[in-house]
N, C-alpha and C positions, 0 to 999 in steps of 0.2 A: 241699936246699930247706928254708930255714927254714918251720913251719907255726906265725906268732907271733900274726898278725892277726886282730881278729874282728868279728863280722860284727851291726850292732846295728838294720836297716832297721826292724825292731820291737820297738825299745826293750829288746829281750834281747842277751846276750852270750852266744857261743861259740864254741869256735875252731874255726879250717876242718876240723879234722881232723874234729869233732865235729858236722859241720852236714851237711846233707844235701846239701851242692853234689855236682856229676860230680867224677871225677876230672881230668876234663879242663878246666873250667875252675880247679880250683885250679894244676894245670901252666900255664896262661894266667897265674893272677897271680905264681907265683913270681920275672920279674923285678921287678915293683912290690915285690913283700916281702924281696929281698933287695939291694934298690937299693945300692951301697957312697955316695952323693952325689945330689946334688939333679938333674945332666943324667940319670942314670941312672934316676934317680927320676922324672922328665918323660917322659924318650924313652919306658918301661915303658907310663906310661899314653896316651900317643899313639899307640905303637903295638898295645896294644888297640883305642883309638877307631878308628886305620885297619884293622882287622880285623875288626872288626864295622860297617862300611862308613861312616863319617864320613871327610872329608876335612879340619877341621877341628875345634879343642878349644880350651875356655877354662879353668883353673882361676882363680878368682878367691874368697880369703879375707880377711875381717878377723879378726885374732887375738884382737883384744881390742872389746868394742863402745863404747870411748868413740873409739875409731879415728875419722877422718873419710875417706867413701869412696874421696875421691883416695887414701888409704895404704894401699890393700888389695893385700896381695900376688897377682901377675898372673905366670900363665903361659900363654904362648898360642901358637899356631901361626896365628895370624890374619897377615894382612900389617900390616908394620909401619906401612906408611903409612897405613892404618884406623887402627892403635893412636894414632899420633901425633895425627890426626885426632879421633878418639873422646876424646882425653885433651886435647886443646886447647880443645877446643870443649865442654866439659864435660857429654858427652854421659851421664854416669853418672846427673846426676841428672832426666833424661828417659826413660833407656831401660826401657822395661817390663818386661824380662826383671830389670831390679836392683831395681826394685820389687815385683812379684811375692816375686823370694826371698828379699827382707828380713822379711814378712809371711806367707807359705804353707808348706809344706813340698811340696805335689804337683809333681809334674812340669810344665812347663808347655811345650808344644809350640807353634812359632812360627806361625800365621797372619798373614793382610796386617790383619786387622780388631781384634790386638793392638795397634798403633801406629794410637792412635784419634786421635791429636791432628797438627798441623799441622806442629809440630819432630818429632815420632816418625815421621811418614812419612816427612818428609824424609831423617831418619837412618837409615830402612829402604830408603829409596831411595840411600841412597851404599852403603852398608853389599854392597846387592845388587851394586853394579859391583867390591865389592873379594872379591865368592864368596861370602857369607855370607849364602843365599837362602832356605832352609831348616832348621832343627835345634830342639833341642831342651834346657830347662835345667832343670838340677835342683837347687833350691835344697838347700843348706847348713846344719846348723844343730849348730853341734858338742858334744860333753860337755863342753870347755871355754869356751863362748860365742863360741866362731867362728862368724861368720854367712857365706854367700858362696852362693856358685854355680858348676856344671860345665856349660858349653855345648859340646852336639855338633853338629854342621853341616855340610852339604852345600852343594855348589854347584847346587842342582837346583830344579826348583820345590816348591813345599809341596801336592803332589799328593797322590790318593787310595796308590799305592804308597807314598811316603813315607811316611805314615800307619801303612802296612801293618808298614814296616820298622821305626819307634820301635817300634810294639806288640810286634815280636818279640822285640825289643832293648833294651828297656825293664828285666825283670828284673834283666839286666847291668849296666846301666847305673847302675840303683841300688845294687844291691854295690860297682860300682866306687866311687863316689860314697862311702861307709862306709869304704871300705879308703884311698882317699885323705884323708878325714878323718882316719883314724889311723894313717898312717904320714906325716901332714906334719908333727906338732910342730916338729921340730928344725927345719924350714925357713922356719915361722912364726916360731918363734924371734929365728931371725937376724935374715931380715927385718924382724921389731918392734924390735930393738936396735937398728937403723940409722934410726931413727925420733924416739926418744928424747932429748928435749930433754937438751943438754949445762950441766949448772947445775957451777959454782961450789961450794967447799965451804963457802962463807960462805951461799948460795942456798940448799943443803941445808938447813942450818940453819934457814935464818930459814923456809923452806917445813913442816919438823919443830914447830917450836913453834908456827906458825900452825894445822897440824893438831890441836897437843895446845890450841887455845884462846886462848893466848895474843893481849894486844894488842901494837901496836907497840913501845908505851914498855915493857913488859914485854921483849919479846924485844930494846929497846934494852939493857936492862939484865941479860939475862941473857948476851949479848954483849959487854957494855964498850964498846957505840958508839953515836952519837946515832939517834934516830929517824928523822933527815935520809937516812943512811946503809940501814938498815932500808927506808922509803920506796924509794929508790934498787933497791935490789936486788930490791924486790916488784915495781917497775916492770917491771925487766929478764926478770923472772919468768913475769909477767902475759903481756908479749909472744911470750917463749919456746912459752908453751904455748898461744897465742892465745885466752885468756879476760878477762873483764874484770872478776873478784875474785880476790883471793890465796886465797880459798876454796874455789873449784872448782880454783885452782890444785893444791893440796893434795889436795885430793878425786882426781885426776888421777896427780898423783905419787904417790899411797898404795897406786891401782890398780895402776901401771905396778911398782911395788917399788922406785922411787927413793929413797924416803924410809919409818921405823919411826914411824906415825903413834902409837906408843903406846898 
């Protein structure tokens, strides 16, 4: 068992061997820690969450926070036809659980009197026909600017036992929540590269000198081509990245590591 992970719920670092966990729950994370791939890496913490009695899990991260929340990388054991439902209906930016851990770091445990508004009940009320009756989320908030959340859930009501059970499970839950923040890089990663506006080596360019300053008729000229041209390609740019200055264009690309803003 590799022991690589560590464990930062209060802002320190130190590795499992070195912490005061049981031995037994560190034998619990050794599949998360030595996942060889991402199902491996899912199935691990799923099957924690069903061993400490949830029936379902959500991970949900943005890797980067100029991200927009539709791009947030999702794994879930939800049913699909909630997901599809949830992501049609663009219930992300109503549901209180996503507002909460954009803002909070506490845990937030689901009552009916969370979904205060007229569209949140009503999402609480499909939500309840597809299992996901009660649980519990814990926002996200990574050493890299990952911001997200881990929902655990029940098919059951948001009862006094319920209550009983986050409390006990709660401790875990947060460790978990730390070791899946650092052992997702690689799968953020990927997921952000498929994300990534595809520019042009002419695009790079013109996006490059726009960060280091330059005007149009400048970077026509450092080009060899008319401003017409220049224009043209900031357009296509503009849209790529869905903004509406070649400046935040830039600002955008210098984050993502597309372009050496200089």
């Amino acid at each position: 068992m590799r022991i690589a992970a560590t464990i930062n719920s209060n802002g320190m670092f130190a590795s499992l061997r070195e912490s005061k966990l049981s031995l037994h729950f560190i034998e619990q994370m050794a599949p998360l820690l030595d996942a060889a791939d991402e199902a491996e890496w899912f199935g691990a913490i799923t099957g924690l969450a069903e061993t400490w009695g949830f029936d379902r899990i959500l991970v949900a991260m943005l890797p980067r926070p100029t991200m927009r929340l539709e791009d947030a990388y999702i794994r879930s054991t939800y049913a699909p036809a909630w997901r599809q439902t949830y992501d049609k209906d663009g219930m992300v930016h109503i549901d209180p659980t996503v507002e909460h851990s954009m803002s909070r770091t506490a845990p937030l445990i689901w009552s009916p009197d969370i979904f205060s508004t007229d569209p949140q009940q009503s999402m609480y009320e499909e939500a309840r026909s597809y299992g996901l009756r009660a649980g519990v989320t814990v926002p996200i908030h990574g050493p890299h600017q990952q911001a997200g959340m881990m929902c655990f859930v029940n098919d059951s009501a948001p009862t006094d036992a319920f209550l009983r059970h986050v409390n006990a499970t709660l401790p875990n839950l947060v460790l978990l929540r730390d070791l899946v923040v650092d052992t997702s890089q690689r799968h953020l990663d990927t997921h952000a590269q498929t994300l990534l506006p595809k520019l042009t080596p002419r695009e790079r360019e013109c996006l490059k000198w726009t960060a280091r300053g330059k005007s149009t008729w400048e970077i026509s000229q450092i080009l060899n081509c008319s401003e017409a041209v220049v224009n043209f390609h900031m357009k296509n740019i503009r849209t790529k990245f869905g903004v509406n200055s070649r400046r935040a264009a830039a600002v955008i690309a210098a984050q993502l590591g597309l372009i050496d803003p200089g």
